[in-house]
C-alpha positions in Angstrom: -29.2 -1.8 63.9 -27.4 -4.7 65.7 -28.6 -7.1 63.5 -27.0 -5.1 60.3 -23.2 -5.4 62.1 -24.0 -9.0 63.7 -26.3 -10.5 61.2 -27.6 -14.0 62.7 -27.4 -17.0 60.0 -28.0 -20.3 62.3 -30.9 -20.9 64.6 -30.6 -20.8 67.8 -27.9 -18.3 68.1 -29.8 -15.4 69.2 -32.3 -15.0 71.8 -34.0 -11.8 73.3 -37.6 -11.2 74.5 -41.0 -10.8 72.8 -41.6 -7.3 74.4 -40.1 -4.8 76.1 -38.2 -6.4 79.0 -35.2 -3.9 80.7 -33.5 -6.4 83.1 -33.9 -9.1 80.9 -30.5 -9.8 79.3 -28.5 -10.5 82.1 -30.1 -13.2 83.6 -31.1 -14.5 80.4 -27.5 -15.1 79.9 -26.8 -16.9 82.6 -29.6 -19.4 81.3 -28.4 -19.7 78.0 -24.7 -20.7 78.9 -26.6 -23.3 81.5 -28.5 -24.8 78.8 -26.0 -24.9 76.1 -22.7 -25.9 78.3 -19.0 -25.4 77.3 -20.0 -22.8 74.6 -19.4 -19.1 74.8 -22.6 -16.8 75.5 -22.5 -13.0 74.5 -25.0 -10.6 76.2 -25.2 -7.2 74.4 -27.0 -5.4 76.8 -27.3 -1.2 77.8 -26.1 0.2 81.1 -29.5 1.0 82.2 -31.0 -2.2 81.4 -28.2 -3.8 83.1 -28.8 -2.0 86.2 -32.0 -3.9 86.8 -30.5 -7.3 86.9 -26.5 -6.9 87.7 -26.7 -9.5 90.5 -26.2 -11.9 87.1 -22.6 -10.6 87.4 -22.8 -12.8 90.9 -24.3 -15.8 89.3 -22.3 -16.3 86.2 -19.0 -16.0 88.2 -20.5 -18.2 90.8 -21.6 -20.7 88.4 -18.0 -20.4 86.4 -20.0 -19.3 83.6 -18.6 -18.6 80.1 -20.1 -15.2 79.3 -19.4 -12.0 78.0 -21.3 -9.0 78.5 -20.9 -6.5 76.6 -22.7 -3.0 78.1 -23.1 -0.3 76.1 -22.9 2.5 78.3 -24.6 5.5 77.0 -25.3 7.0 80.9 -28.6 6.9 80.8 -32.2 4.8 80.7 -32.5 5.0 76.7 -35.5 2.9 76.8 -37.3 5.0 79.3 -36.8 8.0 77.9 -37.6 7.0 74.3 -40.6 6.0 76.1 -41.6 9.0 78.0 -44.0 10.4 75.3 -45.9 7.5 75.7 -46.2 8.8 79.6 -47.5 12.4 78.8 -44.2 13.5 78.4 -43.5 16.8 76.3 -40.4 15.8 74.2 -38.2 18.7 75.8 -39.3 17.7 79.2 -36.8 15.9 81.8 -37.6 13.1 82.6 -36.4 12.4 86.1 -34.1 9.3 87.1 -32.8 8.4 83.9 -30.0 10.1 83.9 -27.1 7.3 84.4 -23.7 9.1 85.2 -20.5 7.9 86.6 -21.3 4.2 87.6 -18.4 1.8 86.9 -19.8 -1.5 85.3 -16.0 -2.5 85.7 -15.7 -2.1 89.5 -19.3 -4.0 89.8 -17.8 -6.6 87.7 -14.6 -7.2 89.5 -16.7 -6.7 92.6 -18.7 -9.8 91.9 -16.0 -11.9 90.9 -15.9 -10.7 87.8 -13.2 -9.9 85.0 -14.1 -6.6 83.7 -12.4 -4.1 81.4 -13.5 -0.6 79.8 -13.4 0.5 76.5 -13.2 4.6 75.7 -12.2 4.5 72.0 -13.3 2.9 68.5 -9.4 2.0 68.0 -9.1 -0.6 70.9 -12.3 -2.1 71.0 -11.7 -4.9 68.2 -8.5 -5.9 70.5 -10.2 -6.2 74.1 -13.8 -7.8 72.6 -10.9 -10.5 71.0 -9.5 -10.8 74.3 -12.8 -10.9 76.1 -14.3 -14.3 73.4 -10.3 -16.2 73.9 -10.8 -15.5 77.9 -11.4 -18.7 80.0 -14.3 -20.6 80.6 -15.3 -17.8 83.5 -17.7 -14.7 82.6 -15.9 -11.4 81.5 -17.6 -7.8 81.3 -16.9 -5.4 78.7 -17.9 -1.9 79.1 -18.3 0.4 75.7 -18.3 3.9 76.4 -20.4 5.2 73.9 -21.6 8.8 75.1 
C-alpha cells in the first residue's frame, strides 16, 4: 500500500528489513541519516512498532540528526494482532496488550529533545508533513492519527 502513494524510482532510497522486525525503523533511521550525511531521512513507522525503540527519538536529537518520523498511530500493535492466529488465536479472541490508547508520541518527542506535532485530520496533513521536510537539519516527529 505504501509503495502505491510513495512509489520508489532510485536505488537506495528506501530501506526496511528482510522479515518481520517491530522496533526496527527507528533506529534504522538514525543509521541511515549517519551514513548518508546532510540529507533528509523519513521513517514511516506505526505507534506500536515505535514503542519498541523510541529511545531513537534521544539519539537523533542528540546526534542533531535530520529525520522525520512519521508514526501512524492506529492505538494499537497491528502487527501482533494480525499475527495472533498464527499463535492459536480464535479471530474474535482478545488478544491482551495490544491495545495502544492515549500515549502521546508528541510529548515523547518534545521530551527527548524533539520537535513534534500531531496531525487529527486529512485536511492539514499535506501542510505540517511540508513543514516537517523544510524543518532544520534536527529530527522532527509527526504523529498521524489514523483511528
Amino acid at each position: 500500500m505504501m509503495q502505491r502513494h510513495l512509489p520508489i524510482t532510485q536505488r537506495g532510497t528506501f530501506y526496511t528489513m528482510a522479515s518481520g522486525g517491530l522496533g526496527h525503523g527507528m533506529p534504522a533511521a538514525v543509521g541511515v541519516a549517519l551514513a548518508k550525511p546532510g540529507q533528509r531521512v523519513i521513517g514511516v513507522i506505526g505507534d506500536g512498532s515505535a514503542m519498541y525503540s523510541i529511545q531513537a527519538l534521544w539519539s537523533a536529537a542528540q546526534l542533531g540528526l535530520p529525520i522525520v518520523y512519521v508514526i501512524l498511530n492506529n492505538a494499537r500493535y497491528a502487527a501482533l494482532q494480525d499475527f495472533a492466529p498464527v499463535f492459536g488465536f480464535a479471530p474474535s479472541d482478545p488478544v491482551q496488550g495490544t491495545e495502544l490508547p492515549g500515549i502521546d508520541f508528541v510529548a515523547l518527542a518534545h521530551g527527548m529533545g524533539c520537535k513534534g506535532v500531531r496531525v487529527a485530520d486529512a485536511a492539514s496533513l499535506e501542510r505540517v508533513l511540508k513543514e516537517a521536510f523544510a524543518s532544520s537539519d534536527k529530527p522532527v516527529l509527526v504523529e498521524i492519527l489514523v483511528a
